[in-house]
C-alpha positions in Angstrom: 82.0 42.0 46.4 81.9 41.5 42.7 85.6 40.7 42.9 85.9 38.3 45.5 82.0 36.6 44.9 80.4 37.2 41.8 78.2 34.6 42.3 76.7 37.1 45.6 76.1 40.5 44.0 72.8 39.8 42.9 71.5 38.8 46.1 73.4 41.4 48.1 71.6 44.0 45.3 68.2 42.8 46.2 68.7 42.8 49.6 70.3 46.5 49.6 67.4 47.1 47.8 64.9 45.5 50.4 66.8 47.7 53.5 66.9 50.8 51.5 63.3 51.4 49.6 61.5 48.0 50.8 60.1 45.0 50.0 57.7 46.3 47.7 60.5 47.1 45.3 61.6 43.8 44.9 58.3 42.3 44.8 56.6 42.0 41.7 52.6 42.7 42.2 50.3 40.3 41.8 48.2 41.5 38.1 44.6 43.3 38.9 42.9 42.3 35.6 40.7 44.5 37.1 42.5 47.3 37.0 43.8 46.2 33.8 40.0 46.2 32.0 39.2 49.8 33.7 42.2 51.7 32.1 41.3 49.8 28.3 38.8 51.4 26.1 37.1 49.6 22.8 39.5 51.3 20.5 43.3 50.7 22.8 44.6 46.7 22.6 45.8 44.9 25.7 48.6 42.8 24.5 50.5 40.2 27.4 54.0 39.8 26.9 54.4 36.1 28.1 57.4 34.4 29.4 57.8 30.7 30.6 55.5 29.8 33.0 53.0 32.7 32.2 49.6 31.9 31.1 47.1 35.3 31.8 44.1 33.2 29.7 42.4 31.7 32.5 42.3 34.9 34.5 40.7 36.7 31.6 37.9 33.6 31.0 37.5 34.8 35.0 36.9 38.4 34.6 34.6 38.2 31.6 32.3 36.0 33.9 32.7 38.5 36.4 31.5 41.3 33.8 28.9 38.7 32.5 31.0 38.7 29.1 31.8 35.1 28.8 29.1 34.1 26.4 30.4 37.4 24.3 34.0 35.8 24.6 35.7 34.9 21.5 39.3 33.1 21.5 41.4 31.4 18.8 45.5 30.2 19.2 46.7 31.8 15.9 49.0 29.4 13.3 49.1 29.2 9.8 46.6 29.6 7.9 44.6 31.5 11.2 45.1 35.1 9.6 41.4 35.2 8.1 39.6 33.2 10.4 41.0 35.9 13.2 40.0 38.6 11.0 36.4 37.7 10.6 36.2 37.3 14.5 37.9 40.8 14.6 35.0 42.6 12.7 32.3 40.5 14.2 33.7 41.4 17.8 34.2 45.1 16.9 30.4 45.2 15.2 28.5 42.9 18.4 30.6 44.1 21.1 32.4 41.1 21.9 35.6 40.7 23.6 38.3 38.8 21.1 41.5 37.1 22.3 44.2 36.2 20.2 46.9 34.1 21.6 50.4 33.3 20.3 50.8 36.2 18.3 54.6 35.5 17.8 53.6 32.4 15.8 52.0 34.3 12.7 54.0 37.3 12.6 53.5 37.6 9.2 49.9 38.0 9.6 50.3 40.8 12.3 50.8 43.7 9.8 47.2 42.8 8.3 45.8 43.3 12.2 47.6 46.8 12.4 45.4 47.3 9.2 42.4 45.8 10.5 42.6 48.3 13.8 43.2 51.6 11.9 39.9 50.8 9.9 37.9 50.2 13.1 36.3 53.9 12.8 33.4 53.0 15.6 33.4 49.6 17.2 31.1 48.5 19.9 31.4 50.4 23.5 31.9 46.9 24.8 34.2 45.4 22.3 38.0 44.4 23.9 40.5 42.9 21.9 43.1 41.3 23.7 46.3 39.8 22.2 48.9 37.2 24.3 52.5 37.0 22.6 56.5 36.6 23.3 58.5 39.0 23.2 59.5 39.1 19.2 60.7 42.4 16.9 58.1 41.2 14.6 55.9 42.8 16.7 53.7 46.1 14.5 55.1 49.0 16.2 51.9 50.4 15.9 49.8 48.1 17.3 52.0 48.7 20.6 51.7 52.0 20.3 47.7 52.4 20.6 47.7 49.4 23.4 48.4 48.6 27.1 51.4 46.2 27.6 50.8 44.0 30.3 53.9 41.9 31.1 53.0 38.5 32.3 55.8 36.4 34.1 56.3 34.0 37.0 57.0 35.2 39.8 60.6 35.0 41.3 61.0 33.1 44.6 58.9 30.1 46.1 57.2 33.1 48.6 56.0 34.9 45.2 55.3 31.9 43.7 53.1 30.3 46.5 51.0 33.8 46.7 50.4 33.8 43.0 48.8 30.3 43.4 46.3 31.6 46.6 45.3 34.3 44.8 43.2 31.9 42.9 42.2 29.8 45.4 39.3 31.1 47.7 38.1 30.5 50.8 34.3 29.2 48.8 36.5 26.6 47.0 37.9 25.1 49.7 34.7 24.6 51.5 33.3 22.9 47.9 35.6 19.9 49.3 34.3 18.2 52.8 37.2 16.5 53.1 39.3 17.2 56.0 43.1 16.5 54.4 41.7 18.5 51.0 43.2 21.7 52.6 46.5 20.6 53.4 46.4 18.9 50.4 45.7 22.2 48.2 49.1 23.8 50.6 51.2 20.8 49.4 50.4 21.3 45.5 50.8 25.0 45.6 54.8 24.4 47.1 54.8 21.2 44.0 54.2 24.1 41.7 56.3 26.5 43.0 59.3 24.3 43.6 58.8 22.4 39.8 59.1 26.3 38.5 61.9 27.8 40.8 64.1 24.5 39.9 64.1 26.0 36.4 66.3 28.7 37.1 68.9 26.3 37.9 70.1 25.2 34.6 70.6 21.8 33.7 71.4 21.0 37.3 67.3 21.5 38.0 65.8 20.3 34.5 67.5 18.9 31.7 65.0 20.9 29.4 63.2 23.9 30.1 59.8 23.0 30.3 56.6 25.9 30.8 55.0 24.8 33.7 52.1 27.2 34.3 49.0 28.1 36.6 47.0 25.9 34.2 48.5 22.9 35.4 48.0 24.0 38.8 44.2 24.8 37.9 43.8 21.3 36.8 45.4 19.6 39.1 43.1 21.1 42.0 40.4 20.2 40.3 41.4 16.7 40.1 42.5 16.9 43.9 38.7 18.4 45.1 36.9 15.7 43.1 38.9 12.6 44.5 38.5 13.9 47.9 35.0 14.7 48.0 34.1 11.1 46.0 36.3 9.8 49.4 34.6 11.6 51.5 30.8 11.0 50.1 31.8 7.3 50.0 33.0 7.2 53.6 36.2 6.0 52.3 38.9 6.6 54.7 42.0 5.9 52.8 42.8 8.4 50.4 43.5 7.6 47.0 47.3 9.0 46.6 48.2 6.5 44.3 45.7 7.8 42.0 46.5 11.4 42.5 50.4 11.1 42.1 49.5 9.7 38.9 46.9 12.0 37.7 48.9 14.9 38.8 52.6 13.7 37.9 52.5 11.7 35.2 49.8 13.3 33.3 49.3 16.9 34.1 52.8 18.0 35.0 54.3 15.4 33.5 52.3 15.5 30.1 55.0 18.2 29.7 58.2 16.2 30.7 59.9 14.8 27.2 63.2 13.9 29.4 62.9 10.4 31.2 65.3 11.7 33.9 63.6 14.7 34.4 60.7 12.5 34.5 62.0 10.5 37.4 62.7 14.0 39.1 59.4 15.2 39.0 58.3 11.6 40.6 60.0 11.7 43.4 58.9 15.0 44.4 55.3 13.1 44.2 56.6 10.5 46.4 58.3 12.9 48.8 55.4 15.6 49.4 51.8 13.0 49.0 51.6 10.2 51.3 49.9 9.8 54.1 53.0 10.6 56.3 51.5 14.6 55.8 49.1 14.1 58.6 51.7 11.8 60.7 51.4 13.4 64.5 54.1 11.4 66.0 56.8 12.4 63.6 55.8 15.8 61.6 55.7 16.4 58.1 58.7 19.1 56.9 59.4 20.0 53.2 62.5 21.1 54.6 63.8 22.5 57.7 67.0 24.0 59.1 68.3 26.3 62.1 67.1 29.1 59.8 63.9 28.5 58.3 61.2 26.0 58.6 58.7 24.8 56.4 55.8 22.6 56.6 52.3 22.1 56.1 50.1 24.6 58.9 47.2 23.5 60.6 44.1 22.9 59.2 42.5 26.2 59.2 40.9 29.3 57.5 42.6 30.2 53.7 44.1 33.4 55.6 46.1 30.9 58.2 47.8 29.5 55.0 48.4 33.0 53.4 50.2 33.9 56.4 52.1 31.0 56.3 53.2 31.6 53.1 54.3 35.3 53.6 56.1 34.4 56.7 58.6 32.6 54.2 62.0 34.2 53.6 62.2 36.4 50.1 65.2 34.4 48.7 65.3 30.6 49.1 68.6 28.2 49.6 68.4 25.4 46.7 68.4 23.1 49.2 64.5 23.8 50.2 64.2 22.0 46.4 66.3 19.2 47.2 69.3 20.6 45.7 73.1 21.2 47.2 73.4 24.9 48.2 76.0 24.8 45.7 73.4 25.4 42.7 72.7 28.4 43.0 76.0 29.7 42.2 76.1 29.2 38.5 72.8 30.8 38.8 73.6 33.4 40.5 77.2 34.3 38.5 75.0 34.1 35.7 72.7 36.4 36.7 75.1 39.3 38.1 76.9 38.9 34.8 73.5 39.9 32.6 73.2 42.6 35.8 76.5 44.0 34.8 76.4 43.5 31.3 73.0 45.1 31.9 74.2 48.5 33.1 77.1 48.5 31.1 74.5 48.9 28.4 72.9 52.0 29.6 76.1 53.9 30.1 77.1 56.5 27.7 79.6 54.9 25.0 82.8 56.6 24.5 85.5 55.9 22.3 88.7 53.7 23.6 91.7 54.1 21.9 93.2 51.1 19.7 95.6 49.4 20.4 99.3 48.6 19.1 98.1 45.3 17.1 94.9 45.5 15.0 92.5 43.1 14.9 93.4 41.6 11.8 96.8 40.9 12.8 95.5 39.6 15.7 93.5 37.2 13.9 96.2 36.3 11.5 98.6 35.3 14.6 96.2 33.1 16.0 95.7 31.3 12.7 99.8 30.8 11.6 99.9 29.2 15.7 96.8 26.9 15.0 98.3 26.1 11.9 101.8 25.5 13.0 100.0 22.9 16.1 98.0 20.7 13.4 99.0 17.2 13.6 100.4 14.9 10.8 97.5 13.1 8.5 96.7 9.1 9.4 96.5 7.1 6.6 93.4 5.4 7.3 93.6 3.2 4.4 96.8 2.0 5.1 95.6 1.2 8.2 92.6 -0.8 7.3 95.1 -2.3 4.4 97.7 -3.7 7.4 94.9 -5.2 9.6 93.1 -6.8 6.8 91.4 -9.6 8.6 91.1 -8.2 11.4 86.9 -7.2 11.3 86.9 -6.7 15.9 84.1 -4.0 16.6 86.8 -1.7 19.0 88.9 -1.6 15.4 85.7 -0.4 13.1 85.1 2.5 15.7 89.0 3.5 15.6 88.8 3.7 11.6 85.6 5.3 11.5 86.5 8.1 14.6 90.1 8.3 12.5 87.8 8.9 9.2 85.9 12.2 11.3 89.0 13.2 12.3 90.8 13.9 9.1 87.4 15.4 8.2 88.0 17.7 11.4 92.0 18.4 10.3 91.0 18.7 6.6 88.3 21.4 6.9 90.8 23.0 9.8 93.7 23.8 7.4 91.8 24.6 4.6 89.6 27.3 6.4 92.3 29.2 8.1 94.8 28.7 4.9 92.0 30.6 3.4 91.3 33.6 6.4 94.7 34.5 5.8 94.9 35.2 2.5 91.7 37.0 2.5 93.4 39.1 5.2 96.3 39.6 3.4 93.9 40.8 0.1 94.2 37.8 -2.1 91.1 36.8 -2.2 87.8 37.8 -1.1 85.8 38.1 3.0 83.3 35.7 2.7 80.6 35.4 5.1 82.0 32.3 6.7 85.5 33.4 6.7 84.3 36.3 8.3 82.4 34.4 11.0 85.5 32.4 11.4 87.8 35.7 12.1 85.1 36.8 14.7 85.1 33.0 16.2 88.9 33.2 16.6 89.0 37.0 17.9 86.8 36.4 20.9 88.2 33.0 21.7 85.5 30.9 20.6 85.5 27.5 19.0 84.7 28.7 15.6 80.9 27.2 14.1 82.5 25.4 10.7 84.8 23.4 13.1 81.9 22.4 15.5 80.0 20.6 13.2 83.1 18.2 12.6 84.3 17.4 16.2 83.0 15.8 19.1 79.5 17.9 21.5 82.0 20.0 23.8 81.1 23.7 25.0 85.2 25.0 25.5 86.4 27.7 24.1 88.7 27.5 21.7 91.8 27.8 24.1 90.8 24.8 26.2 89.6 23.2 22.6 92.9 23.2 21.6 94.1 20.8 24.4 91.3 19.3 23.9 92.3 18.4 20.4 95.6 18.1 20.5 95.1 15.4 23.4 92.5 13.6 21.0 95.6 13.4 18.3 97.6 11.5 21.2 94.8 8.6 22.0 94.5 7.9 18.3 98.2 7.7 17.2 98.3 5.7 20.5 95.8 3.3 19.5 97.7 3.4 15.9 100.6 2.1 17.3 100.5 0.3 20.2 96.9 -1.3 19.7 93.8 -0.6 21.8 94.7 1.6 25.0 94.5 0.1 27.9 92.8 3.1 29.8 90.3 5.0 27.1 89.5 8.4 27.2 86.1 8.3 25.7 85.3 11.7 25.6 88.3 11.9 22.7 86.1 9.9 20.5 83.6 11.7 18.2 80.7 9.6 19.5 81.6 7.3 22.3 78.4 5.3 22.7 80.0 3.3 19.2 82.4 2.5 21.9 80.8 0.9 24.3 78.5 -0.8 21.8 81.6 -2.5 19.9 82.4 -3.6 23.9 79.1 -5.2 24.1 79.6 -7.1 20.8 82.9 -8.6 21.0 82.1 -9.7 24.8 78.5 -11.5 23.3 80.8 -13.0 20.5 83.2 -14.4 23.0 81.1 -16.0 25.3 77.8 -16.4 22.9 75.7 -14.3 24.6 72.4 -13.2 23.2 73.2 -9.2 22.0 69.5 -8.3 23.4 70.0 -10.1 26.5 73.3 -7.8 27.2 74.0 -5.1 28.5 76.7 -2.9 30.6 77.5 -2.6 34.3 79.9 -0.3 35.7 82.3 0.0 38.9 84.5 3.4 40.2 87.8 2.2 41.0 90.2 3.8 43.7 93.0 4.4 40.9 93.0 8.1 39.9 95.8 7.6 37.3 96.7 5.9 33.9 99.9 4.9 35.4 98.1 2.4 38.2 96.5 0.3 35.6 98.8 -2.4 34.3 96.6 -3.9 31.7 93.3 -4.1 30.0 91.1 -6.2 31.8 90.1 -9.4 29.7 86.5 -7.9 29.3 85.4 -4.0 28.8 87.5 -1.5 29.0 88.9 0.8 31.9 88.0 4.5 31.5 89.0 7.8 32.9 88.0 11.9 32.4 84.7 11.5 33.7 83.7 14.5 35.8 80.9 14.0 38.6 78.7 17.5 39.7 75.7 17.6 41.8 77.3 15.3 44.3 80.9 14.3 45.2 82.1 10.5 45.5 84.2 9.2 48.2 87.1 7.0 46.9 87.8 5.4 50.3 84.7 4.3 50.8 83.3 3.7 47.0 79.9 5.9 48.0 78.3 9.2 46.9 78.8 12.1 49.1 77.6 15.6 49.7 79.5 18.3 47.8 82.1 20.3 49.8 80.9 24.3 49.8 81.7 25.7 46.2 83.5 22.9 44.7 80.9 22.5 41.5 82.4 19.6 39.9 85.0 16.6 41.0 87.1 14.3 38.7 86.2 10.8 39.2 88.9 7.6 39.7 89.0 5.6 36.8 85.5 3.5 35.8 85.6 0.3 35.1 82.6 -0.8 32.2 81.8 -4.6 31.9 79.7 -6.4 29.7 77.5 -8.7 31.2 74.0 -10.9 31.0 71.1 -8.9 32.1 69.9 -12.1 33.8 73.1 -12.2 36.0 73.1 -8.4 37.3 71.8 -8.0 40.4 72.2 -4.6 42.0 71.9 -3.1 45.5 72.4 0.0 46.9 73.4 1.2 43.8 71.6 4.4 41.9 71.8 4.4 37.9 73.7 8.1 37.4 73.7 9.5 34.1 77.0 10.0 32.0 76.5 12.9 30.0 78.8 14.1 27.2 78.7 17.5 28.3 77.7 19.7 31.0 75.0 20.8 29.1 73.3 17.4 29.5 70.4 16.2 27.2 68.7 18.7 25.2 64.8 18.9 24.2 65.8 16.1 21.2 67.2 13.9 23.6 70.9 14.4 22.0 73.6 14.4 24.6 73.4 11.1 26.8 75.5 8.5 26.8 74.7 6.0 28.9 73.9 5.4 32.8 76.5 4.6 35.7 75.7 2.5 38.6 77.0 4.1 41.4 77.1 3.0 45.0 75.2 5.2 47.8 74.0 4.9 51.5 71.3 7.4 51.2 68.4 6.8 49.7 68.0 7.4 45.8 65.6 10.0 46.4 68.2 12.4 47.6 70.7 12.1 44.4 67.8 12.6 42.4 66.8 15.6 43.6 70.7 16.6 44.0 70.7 16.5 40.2 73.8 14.2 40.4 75.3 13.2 36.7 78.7 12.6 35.1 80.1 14.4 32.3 83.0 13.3 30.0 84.0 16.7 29.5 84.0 19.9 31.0 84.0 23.8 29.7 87.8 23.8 31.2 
């Protein structure tokens, strides 16, 4: 199986897991803080390990109410400057028997050598004094201080079944009878499968969320507050329409959303609002299904006793199909070769090491042969200034970004040469292993784009194999655009940052025709040519393009629309785009979505670095369902 699908060993391992011991193996159990508090004693720690997601402080605040001990709880987030503060509610706690929490211990590690101290000199503390610490994993960690303490390992669980349990546990059946309201129920079902599915689209990479984002039970907490008191003021005012304008606000803009930095994960997370609170929920005539197949089906049960929804939710399968999140089945298999791949790597690990015999070339000669081939492939130097110096007078936008791009480029080629003239003499002993060098050797052992280059060339995640294409292929558009003038087909992800590009594009168009530059801006169209060689000439305004790459969804050249993906094919080259500059006034779209172009499959990061611009693209579905797909365009590939 590994050889044929990767991508399916880690689901057929849970499953031969399931068949052979059970499902309680591959269930995680829901935390008995309970329990927990029973095993601890006044002198042994309970520290959480916390992943994303993870957030054990509420259930504590419940427990010491349970115990009567939340007027005796204490609880600080330590930061800099916390160390004392924290160590005067240590010794207070430890004296009065109070129960101390300190949360995000991995933010003042350098503090956490004075608690080890602190504990050892707690000779008799208070028979009802706890001291419990939350913290990610770190190797700052006092060995000591784990040692003496229960670990508790706090994580989400895996699966929207887990997930969904994890959320009942906290709901009861008192607090749904707080709420008179008849749709508060249901209501309460539908927010525990938003929570689940916002958390299980994590663990689909970029396709899910652009940026990781730690969406935990506290957001769920809050949000059913906010859902129990709109309800009941509804209900006491004999209002009959229920406020879900309000609510979808409250709940996705502000309390899951508060967390959302990324505008297109933004507009994700709003149309799961749109799709799963409406009044269609309670529609009789045509039922309400968050998804529904020949397989599995799953919608909102009848109003009813807590324990009707519990069974609900554990009648749902173990392992979900990305589609029940909106997303092509296709997803999951990044995920999932991913996944078997830290599996294997995982085992591989715990097996005994043994020594392997080298072989006929060493390492450094390896390394030497790969830098005499890059050398002997490096290009000959532009002379930028002689270029500026023959088209003096000519000041056109297009022909600033070619000198500046040609200006990074000899940076790129300068820095290129030098370093690997320099690796081999330090392998051949004539002068010193530096660091860097060093790094560099490793970089071009393993087949990596080494880190001093990546700093100089354009956001790409190759290695350095396909880099080298890559590179060479850049040197061809520029002496290209050298020699014969502006291309007539640009390959924008050869430039070092493309969006200069289509900016210049903007500014000669508003020059031409006196456009305001504000007022401006660009609209784009996918041709049916898939080659260079169909294009005869520039068009008289924009440019043509072609490399883009199109994953999450698949586009139909015939017919100019978005399609569904065919089964395992993760990404599809696009025909060539066409980008015109035009009023902002004068552009009237329909049945168009606005798709991202991103430079790299790795998208947008948390800083925002990484997108380029937005496509419109035709489509006969609604938007919705390409927004959920995750659909985007990237200029360049890992290939």
């Amino acid at each position: 199986l590994r050889c044929f699908r990767t991508d399916r060993v880690y689901i057929a391992t849970t499953r031969f897991v399931e068949a052979e011991l059970g499902d309680y193996y591959v269930s995680p159990p829901v935390l008995d803080y309970q329990a927990i508090y029973n095993q601890s004693t006044e002198a042994t720690p309970l520290v959480f390990l916390l992943s994303p997601g993870a957030d054990p402080a509420s259930d504590i605040f419940k427990l010491a109410a349970k115990l009567g001990m939340d007027k005796k709880l204490k609880f600080m987030a330590l930061g800099q400057g916390q160390g004392p503060i924290a160590a005067a509610m240590l010794d207070m706690g430890s004296q009065r028997g109070h129960w101390v929490m300190l949360q995000n211990c991995h933010l003042l590690p350098s503090w956490l050598k004075t608690l080890e101290k602190l504990l050892l000199q707690l000779t008799r503390p208070h028979a009802d004094f706890r001291l419990w610490l939350t913290t990610e994993p770190t190797n700052k960690f006092p060995i000591g201080i784990l040692q003496r303490s229960i670990k508790v390992v706090t994580e989400p669980p895996n699966g929207l079944r887990l997930n969904m349990m994890a959320s009942y546990s906290k709901v009861s059946e008192e607090m749904l009878q707080r709420c008179p309201h008849p749709a508060f129920r249901s209501c309460v079902f539908v927010l525990g499968f938003l929570h689940a599915v916002v958390q299980e689209r994590r663990k689909y990479g970029k396709v899910g969320w652009n940026v990781r984002y730690d969406f935990n039970d506290s957001d769920f907490r809050v949000s059913l507050m906010l859902l129990d008191a709109y309800l009941t003021k509804a209900f006491d005012n004999n209002d009959p329409m229920i406020p879900w304008d309000t609510l979808r606000y409250l709940t996705g803009e502000v309390m899951y959303g508060g967390r959302v930095t990324d505008d297109l994960d933004r507009r994700v997370l709003g149309t799961y609002l749109n799709e799963y609170f409406g009044d269609f929920l309670f529609d009789t005539f045509q039922p309400f299904h968050f998804f529904k197949n020949a397989e599995v089906d799953y919608r909102v049960p009848p109003r009813g006793h807590r324990d009707i929804y519990v069974s609900t939710i554990q009648s749902m399968p173990t392992i979900n199909s990305p589609e029940v999140f909106g997303l092509h089945a296709n997803a999951e298999i990044n995920y999932l070769t991913n996944a078997s791949k830290k599996l294997w790597a995982d085992l591989l690990d715990l097996q005994p090491r043994s020594a392997v015999a080298s072989g006929e070339m060493s390492r450094e000669q390896y390394i030497d042969k790969i830098a005499t081939d890059i050398l002997s492939k490096m290009p000959i130097s532009f002379d930028v200034n002689r270029i500026k110096k023959e088209a003096e007078g000519e000041s056109s936008p297009t022909f600033i970004v070619l000198v500046q791009e040609l200006f990074r480029w000899e940076q790129l080629c300068a820095r290129m040469s030098r370093t690997l003239k320099e690796l081999r003499r330090a392998i051949a002993g004539e002068v010193g292993m530096s660091t860097e060098l060093d790094a560099l050797g490793t970089n071009l052992y393993n087949g990596q784009l080494p880190d001093m280059w990546r700093k100089l060339t354009p956001q790409t995640q190759k290695m350095l194999g396909p880099w080298m294409v890559f590179f060479l292929r850049r040197y061809s558009q520029y002496k290209g655009w050298v020699e014969e003038g502006e291309p007539k087909v640009i390959w924008l992800s050869g430039l070092h940052i493309p969006e200069t590009y289509t900016a210049a594009l903007v500014q000669t168009t508003c020059r031409k025709y006196k456009w305001a530059l504000d007022k401006s801006t660009l609209y784009t169209s996918l041709t049916k040519m898939m080659s260079e060689d169909e294009v005869l000439q520039r068009p008289d305004d924009g440019c043509y393009v072609q490399g883009l790459f199109m994953e999450g969804a698949a586009f139909d050249v015939e017919r100019s629309v978005l399609v569904r993906q065919q089964p395992k094919v993760l990404v599809q080259e696009l025909p060539i785009m066409q980008i015109i500059p035009i009023e902002l006034s004068k552009l009237k779209l329909q049945g168009t979505i606005r798709v991202p172009i991103y430079v790299t499959q790795d998208r947008r990061n948390a800083m925002g670095v990484g997108l380029m611009m937005e496509a419109d693209v035709r489509t006969v579905d609604h938007p919705s369902h390409w927004i959920l797909q995750g659909v985007a365009i990237a200029l360049n590939i890992d290939t």
